[in-house]
SEMARMI-964232 format. One record per residue: x, y, z of N, C-alpha, C, O in turn. Coordinates in steps of 0.2 Angstrom, whole numbers, padded with zeros to 4 digits, always signed. Atoms other than C-alpha are relative to their C-alpha. Layout:
! residues N
XYZXYZXYZXYZ
...
This chain:
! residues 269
+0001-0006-0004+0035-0082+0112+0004+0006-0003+0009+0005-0006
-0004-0007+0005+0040-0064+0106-0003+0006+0006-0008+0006+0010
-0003-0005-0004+0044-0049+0115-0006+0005+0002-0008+0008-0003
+0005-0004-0002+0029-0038+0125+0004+0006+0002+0010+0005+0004
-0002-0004+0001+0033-0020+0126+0003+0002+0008+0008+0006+0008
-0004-0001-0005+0038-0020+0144+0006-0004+0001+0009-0003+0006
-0008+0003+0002+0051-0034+0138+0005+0003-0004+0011+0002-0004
-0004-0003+0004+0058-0024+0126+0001+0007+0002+0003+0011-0002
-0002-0005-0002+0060-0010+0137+0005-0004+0007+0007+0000+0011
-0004+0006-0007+0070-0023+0151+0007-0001-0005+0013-0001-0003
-0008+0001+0003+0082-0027+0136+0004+0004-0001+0010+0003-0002
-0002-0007+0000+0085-0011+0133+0005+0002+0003+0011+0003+0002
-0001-0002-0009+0087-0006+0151+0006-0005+0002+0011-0001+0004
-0004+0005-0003+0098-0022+0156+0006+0001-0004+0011+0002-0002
-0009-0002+0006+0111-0019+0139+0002+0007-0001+0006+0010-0004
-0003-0007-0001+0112-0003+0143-0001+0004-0006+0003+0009-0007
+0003-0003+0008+0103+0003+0126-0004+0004-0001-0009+0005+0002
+0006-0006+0001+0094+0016+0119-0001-0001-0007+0004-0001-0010
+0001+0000+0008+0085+0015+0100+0005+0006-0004+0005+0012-0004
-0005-0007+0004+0098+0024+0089-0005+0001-0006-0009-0003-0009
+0006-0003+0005+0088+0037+0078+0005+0000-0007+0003+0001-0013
-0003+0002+0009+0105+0035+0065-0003-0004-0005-0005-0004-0010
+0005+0007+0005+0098+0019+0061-0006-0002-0001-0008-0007-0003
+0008+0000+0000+0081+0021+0062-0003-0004+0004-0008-0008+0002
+0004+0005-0003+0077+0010+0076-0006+0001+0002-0007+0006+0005
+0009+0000-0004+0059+0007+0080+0000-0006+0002+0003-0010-0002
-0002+0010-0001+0057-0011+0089-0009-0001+0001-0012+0002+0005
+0007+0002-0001+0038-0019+0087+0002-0004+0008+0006-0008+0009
+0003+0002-0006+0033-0022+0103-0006+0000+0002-0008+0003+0007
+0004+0003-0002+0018-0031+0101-0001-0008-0004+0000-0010-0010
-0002+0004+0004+0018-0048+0099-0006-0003-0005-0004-0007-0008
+0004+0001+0002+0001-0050+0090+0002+0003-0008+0002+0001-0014
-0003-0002+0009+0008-0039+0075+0008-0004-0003+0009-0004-0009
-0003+0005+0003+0023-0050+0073-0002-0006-0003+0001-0009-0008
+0003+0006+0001+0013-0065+0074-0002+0001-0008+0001-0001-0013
+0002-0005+0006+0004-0054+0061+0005-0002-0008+0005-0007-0012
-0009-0001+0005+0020-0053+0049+0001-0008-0002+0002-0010-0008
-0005+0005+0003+0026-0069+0050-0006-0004-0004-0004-0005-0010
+0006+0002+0002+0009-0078+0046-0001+0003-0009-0001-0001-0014
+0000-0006+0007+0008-0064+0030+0007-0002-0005+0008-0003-0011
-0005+0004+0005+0024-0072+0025+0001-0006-0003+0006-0009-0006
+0000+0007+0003+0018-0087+0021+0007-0007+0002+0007-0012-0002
-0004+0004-0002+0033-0098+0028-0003-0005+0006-0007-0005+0010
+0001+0006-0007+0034-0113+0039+0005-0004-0001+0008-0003-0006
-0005+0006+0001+0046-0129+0041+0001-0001-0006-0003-0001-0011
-0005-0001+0007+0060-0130+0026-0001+0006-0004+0001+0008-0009
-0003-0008+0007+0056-0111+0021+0008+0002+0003+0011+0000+0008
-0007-0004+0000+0073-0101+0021-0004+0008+0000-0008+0010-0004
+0003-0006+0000+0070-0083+0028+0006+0006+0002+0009+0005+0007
-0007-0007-0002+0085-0067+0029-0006+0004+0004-0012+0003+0003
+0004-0006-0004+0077-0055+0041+0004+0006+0001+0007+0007+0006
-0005-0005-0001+0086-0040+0038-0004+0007+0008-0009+0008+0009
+0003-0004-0006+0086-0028+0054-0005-0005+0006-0011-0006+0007
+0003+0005-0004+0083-0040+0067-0001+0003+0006-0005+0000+0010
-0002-0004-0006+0085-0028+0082+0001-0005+0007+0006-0008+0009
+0001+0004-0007+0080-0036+0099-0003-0008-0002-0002-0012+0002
+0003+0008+0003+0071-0053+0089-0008+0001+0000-0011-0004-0003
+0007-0002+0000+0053-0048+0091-0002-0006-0007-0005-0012-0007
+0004+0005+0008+0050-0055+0071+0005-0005+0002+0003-0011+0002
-0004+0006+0002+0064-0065+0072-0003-0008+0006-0003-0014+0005
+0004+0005-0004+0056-0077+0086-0008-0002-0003-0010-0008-0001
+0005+0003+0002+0040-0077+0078+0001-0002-0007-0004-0005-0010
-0001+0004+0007+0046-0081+0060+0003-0008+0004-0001-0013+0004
-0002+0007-0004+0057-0096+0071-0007-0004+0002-0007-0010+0001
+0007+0002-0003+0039-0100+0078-0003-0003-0006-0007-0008-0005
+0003+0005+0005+0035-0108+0061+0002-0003-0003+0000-0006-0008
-0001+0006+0002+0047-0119+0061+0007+0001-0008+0011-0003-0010
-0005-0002+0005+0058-0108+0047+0007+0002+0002+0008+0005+0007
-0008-0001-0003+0076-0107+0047+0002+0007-0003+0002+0008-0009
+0000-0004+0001+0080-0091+0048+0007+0005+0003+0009+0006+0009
-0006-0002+0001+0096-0080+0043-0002+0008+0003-0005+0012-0001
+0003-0007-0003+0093-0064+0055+0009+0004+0001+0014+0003+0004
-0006-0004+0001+0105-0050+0051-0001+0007+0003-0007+0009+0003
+0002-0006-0001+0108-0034+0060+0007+0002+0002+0012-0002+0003
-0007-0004+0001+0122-0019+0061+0001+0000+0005+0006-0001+0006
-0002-0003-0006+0121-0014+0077+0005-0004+0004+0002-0009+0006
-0004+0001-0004+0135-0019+0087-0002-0002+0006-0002-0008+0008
+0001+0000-0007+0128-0015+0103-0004-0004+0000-0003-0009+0005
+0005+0005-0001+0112-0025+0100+0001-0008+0000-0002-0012+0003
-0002+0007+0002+0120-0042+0093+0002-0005+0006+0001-0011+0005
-0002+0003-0005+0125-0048+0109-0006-0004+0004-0006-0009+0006
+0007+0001-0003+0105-0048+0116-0006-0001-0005-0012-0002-0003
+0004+0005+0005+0097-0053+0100+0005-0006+0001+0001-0010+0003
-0002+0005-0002+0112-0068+0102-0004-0006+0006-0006-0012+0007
+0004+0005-0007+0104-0073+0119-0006+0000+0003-0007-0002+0009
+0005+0001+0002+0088-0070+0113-0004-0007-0003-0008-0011-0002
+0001+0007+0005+0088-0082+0101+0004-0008+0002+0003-0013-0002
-0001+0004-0002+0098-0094+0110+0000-0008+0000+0003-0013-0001
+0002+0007+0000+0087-0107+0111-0004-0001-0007-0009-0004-0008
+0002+0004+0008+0084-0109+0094+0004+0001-0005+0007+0006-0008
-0006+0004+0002+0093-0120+0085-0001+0002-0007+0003+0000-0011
+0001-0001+0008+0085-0113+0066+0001+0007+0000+0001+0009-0005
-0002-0008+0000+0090-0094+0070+0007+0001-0001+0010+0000+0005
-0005-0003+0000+0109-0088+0064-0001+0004-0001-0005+0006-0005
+0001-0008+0000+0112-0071+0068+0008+0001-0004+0014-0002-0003
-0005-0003+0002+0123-0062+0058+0001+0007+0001-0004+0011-0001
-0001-0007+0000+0132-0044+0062+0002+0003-0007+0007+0002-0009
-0002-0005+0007+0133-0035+0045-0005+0006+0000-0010+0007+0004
+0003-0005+0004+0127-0020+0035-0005-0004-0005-0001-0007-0008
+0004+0003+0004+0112-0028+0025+0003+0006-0009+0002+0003-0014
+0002-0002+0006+0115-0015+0012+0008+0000-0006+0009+0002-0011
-0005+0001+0001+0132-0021+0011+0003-0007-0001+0009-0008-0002
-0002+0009-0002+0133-0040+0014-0001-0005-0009-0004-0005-0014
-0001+0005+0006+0139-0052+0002-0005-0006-0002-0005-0012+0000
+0006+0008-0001+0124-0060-0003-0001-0008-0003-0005-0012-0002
+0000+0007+0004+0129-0073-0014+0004-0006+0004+0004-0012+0003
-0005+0006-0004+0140-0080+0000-0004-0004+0005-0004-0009+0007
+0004+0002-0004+0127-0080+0011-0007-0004+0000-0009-0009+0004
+0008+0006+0003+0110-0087+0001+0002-0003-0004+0003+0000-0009
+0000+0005+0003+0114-0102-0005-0006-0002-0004-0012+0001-0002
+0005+0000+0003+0103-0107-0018-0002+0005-0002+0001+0010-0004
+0007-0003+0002+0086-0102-0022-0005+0000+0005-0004-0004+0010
+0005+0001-0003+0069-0100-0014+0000+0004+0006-0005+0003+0010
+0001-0003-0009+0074-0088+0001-0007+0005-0002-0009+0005-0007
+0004-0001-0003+0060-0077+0008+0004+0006+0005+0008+0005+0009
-0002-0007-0005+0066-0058+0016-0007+0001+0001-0012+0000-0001
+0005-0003-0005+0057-0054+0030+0002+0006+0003+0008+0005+0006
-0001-0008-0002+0058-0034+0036+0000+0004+0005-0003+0007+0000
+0003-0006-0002+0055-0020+0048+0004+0004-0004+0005+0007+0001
-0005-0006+0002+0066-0008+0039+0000+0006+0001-0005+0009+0002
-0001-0006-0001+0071+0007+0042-0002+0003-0006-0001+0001-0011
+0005-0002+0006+0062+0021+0031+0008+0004-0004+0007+0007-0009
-0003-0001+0000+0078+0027+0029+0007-0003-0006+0012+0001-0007
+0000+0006+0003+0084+0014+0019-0002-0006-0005+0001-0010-0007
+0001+0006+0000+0072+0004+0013-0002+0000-0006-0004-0005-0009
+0000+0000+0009+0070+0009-0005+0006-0002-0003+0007-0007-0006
-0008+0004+0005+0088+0006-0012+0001-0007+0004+0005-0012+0002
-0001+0006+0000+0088-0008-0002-0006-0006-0004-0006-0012-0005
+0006+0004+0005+0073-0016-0010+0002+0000-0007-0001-0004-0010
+0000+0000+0008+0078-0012-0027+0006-0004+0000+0007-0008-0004
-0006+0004-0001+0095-0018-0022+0000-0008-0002+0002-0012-0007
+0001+0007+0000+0090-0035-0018-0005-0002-0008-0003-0006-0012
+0002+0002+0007+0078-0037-0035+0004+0002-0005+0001+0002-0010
-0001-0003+0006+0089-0030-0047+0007-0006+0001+0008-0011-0003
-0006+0006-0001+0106-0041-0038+0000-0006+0004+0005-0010+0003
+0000+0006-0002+0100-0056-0028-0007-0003+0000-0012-0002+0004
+0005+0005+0004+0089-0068-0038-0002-0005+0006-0008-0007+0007
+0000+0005-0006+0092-0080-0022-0007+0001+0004-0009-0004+0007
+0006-0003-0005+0076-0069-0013-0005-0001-0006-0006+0003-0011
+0006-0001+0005+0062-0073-0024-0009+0004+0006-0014+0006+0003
+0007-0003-0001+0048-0067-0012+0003+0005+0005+0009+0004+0008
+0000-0007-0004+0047-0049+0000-0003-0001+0004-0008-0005+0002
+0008-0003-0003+0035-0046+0015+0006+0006+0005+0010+0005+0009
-0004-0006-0004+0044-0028+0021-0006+0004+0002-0011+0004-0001
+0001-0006-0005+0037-0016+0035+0005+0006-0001+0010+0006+0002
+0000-0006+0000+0039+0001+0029-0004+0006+0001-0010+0006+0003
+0006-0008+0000+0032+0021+0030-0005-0003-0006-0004-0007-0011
+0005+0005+0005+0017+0016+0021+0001+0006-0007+0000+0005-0013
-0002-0004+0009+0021+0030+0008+0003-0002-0005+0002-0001-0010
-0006+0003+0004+0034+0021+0001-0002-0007+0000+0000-0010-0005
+0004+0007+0003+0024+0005+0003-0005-0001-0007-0005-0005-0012
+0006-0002+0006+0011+0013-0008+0005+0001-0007+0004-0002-0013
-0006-0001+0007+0026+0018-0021+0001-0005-0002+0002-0006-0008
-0004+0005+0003+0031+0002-0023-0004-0004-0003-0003-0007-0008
+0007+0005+0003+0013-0006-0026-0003+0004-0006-0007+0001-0010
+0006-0006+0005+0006+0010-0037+0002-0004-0007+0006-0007-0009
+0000+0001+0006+0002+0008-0054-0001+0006-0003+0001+0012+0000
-0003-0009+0004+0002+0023-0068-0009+0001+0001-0014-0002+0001
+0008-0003-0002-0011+0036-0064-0001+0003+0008-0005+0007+0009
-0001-0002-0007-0008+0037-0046+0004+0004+0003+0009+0004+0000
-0004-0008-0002+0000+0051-0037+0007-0004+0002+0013-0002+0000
-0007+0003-0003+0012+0038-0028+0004-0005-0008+0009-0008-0008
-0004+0004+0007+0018+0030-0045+0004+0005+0000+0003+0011+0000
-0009-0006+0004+0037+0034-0050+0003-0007-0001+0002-0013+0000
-0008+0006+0001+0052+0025-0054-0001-0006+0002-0002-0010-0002
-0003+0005-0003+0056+0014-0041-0008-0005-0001-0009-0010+0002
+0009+0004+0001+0035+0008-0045+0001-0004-0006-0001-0010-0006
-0005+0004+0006+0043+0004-0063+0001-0006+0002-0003-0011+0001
-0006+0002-0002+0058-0003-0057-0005-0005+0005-0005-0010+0001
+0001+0006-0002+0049-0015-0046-0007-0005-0003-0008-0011-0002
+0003+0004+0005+0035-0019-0058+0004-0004-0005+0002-0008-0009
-0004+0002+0007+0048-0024-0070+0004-0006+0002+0007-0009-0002
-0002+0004+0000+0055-0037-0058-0005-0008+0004-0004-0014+0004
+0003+0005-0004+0040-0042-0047-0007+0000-0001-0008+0002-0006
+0008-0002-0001+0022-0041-0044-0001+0002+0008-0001-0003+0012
+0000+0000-0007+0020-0031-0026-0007+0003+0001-0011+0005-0003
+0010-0004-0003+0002-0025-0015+0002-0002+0006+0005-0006+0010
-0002-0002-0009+0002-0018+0001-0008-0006+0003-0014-0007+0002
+0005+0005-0004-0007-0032+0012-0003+0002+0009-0006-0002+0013
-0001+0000-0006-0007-0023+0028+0003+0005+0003+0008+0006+0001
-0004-0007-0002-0003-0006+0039+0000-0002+0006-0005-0005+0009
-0003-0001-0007+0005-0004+0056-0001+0004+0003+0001+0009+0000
-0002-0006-0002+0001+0008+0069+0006+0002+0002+0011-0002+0001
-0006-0001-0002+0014+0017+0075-0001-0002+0008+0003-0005+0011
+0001+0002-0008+0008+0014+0094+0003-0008-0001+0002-0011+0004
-0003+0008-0002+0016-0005+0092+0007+0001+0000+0011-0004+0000
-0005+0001+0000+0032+0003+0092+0004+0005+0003+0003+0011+0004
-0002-0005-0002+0046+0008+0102+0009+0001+0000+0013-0003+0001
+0005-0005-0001+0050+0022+0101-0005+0001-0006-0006-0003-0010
+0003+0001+0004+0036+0028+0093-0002+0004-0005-0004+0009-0004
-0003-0003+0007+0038+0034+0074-0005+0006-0001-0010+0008+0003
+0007-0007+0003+0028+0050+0067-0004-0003-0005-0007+0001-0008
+0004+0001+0006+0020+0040+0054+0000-0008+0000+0003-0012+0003
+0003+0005+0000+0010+0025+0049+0004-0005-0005+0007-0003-0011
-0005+0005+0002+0019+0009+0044-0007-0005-0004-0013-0006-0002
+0005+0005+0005+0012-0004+0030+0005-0005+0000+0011-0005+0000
-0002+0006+0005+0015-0021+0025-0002-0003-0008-0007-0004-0010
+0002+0000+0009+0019-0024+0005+0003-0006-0001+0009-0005+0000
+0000+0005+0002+0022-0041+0000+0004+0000-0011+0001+0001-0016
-0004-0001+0007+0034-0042-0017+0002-0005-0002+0008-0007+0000
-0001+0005+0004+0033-0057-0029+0004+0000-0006+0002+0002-0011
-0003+0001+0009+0045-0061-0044-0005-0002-0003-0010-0004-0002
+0003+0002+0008+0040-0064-0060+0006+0001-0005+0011+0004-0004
-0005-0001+0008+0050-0066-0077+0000+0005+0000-0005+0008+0002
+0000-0008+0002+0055-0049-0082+0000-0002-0005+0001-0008-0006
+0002+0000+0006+0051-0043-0098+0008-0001-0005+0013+0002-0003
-0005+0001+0004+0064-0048-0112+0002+0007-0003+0001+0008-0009
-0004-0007+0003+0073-0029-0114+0003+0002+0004+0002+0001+0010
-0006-0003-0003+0087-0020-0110-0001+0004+0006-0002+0010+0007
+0002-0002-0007+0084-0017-0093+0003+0009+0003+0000+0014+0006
-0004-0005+0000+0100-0004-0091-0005+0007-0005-0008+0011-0002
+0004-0005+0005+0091+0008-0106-0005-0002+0004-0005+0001+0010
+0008-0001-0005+0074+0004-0097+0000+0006+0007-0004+0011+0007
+0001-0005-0005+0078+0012-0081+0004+0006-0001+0004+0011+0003
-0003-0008+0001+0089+0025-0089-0005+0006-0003-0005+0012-0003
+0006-0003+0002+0073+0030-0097-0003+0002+0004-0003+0007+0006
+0005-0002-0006+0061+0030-0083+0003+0006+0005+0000+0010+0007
-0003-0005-0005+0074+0040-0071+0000+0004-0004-0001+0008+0000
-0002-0006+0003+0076+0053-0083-0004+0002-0002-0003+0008-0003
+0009-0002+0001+0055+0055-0086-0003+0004+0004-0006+0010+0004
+0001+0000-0007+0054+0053-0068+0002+0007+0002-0002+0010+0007
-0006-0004-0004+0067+0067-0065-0005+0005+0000-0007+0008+0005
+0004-0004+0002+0054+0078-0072-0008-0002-0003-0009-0002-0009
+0005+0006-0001+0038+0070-0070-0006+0005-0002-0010+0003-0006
+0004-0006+0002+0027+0086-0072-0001+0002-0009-0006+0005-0012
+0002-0003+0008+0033+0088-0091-0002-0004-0004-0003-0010-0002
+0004+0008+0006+0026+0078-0107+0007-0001-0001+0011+0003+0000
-0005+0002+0004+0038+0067-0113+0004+0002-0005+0009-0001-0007
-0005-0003+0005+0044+0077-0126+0005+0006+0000+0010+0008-0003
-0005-0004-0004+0051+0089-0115+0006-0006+0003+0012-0007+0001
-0004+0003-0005+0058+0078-0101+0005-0005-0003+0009-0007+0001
-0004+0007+0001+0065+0063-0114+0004+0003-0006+0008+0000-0010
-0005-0002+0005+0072+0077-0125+0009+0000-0001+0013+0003+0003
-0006+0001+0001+0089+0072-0133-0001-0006+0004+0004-0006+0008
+0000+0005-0002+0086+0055-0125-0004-0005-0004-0002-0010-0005
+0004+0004+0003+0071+0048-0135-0002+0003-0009-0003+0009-0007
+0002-0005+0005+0066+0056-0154-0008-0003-0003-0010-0009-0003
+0006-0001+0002+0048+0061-0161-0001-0009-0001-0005-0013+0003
+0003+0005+0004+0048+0045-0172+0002-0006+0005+0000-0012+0003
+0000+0005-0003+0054+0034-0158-0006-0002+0004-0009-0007+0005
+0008+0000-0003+0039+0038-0148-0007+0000-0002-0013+0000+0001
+0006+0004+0005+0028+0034-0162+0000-0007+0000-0004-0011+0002
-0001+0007+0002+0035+0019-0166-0002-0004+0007-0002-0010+0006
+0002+0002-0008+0031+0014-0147-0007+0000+0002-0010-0005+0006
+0006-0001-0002+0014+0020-0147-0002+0005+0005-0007+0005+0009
-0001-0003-0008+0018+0033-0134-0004+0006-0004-0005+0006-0010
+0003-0006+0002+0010+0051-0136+0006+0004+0002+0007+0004+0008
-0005-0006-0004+0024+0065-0133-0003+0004+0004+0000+0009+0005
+0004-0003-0004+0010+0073-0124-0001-0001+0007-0004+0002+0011
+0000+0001-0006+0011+0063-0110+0003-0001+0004+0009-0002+0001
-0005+0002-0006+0018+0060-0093+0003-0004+0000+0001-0007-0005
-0002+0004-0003+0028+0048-0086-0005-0004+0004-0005-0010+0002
+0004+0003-0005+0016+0044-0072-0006-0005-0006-0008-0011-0005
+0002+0004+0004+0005+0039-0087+0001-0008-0004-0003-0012-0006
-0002+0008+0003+0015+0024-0094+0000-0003+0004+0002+0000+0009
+0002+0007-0002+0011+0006-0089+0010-0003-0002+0013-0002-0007
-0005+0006+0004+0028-0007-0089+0001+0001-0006+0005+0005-0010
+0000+0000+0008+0023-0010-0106+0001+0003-0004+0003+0001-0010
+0002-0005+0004+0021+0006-0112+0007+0001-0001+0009+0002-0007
-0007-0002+0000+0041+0009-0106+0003-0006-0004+0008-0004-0006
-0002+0006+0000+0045-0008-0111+0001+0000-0008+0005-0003-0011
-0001+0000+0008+0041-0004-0130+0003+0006+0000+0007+0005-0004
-0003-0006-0001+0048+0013-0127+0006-0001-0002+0008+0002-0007
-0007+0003-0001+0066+0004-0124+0002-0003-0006+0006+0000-0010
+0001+0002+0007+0063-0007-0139+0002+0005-0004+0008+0005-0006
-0002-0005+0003+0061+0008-0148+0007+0003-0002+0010+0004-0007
-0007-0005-0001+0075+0019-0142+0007-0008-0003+0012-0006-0006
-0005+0005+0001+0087+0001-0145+0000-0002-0007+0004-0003-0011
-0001+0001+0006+0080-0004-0160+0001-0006-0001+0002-0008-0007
């Protein structure tokens, strides 16, 4: 069972709570788009799931609903009390009080195989996604609920208005595609903007200097309008972006992975 929005206005009311706009609270309160989500995450009995941003348990009741054990974290102080006796009766849900974008993840996922499940805040939820694929291998698969802008950033490819960096940067650890968008009417309060779901898959990364890879892309990026022989000047030379295959006449938004991946090559040698 999961939280209908005049329950989520009762727990509110009864803890004496109000959604903090520091942390970007929005709380889904419908249970048909959580069902939603958990379903979309592919889990059930023996997956392992982190739920960062757990608020009231909305997702976190219906990820448990399939039988997966799930490690539900949330900062808020004041909430932790009423997600605890939320989840009460269920013996696969530990709640933990931390900062997600601070938590020691090595101590906490054992193994391999886990499985993040999301609402996040839009506020956070790009450095915290790059975070987790760049330092904790332990999470091999995503399904996050974000601004769907920033859904779209993560899923684009070169050529696309919403391709940058962090589009790179999470091609180079994963394979992601938006499977799914959210009104904002399922949420309270209710956001200025439309929410998506983006699903991010590992893959082997490419065999190259990863550190020079994104020191390249962010400094293209920085200046995404100019051709590369502007924006990577004193960073990359003529004959490296020959030997690459690159054109110094084009953009950033134009290179594929590959394109950057030989690029790096290059510049390392």
């Amino acid at each position: 069972m999961t939280h209908s929005r005049p329950q989520i206005q009762r727990l509110l009311s009864d803890g004496g709570l109000a959604p903090r706009r520091d942390l970007g609270q929005n709380f889904v309160a419908d249970p048909n788009t959580v069902r939603r989500i958990a379903t979309l995450a592919h889990v059930g009995a023996g997956d392992r799931v982190v739920e960062i941003g757990a608020g009231l348990g909305s997702l976190t009741l219906a990820l448990a609903d399939t039988g997966a054990r799930v490690l539900a974290v949330e900062v808020d102080a004041g909430i932790v009390p009423v997600l605890r006796e939320v989840v009460a009766d269920r013996p696969t849900v530990e709640v933990v009080e931390a900062d997600a974008t601070k938590l020691a993840w090595v101590e906490r996922l054992d193994g391999t195989g886990w499985v993040l499940v999301a609402n996040l805040p839009y506020n956070v939820a790009t450095p915290l996604v790059c975070d987790v694929l760049d330092q904790v291998p332990a999470v091999e698969r995503l399904l996050v609920m974000v601004q769907r802008e920033v859904a779209e950033r993560f899923a684009a490819g070169p050529g696309s208005k919403a391709y940058g960096a962090v589009s790179v940067k999470v091609a180079y650890w994963a394979t992601a595609r938006v499977v799914g968008t959210v009104p904002a009417s399922v949420f309270v309060p209710r956001p200025n903007v439309e929410s998506a779901l983006v699903e991010i898959v590992r893959h082997d990364p490419p065999a190259v200097d990863r550190t020079r890879l994104f020191e390249l892309v962010r400094t293209a990026f920085g200046q995404r309008r100019k051709m590369l022989r502007r924006s990577l000047d004193g960073h990359v030379t003529p004959a490296q972006l020959e030997a690459a295959g690159v054109a110094p006449t084009q953009r950033p938004e134009e290179l594929g992975l590959a394109d950057w991946c030989r690029l790096t090559e290059a510049v390392t040698g």
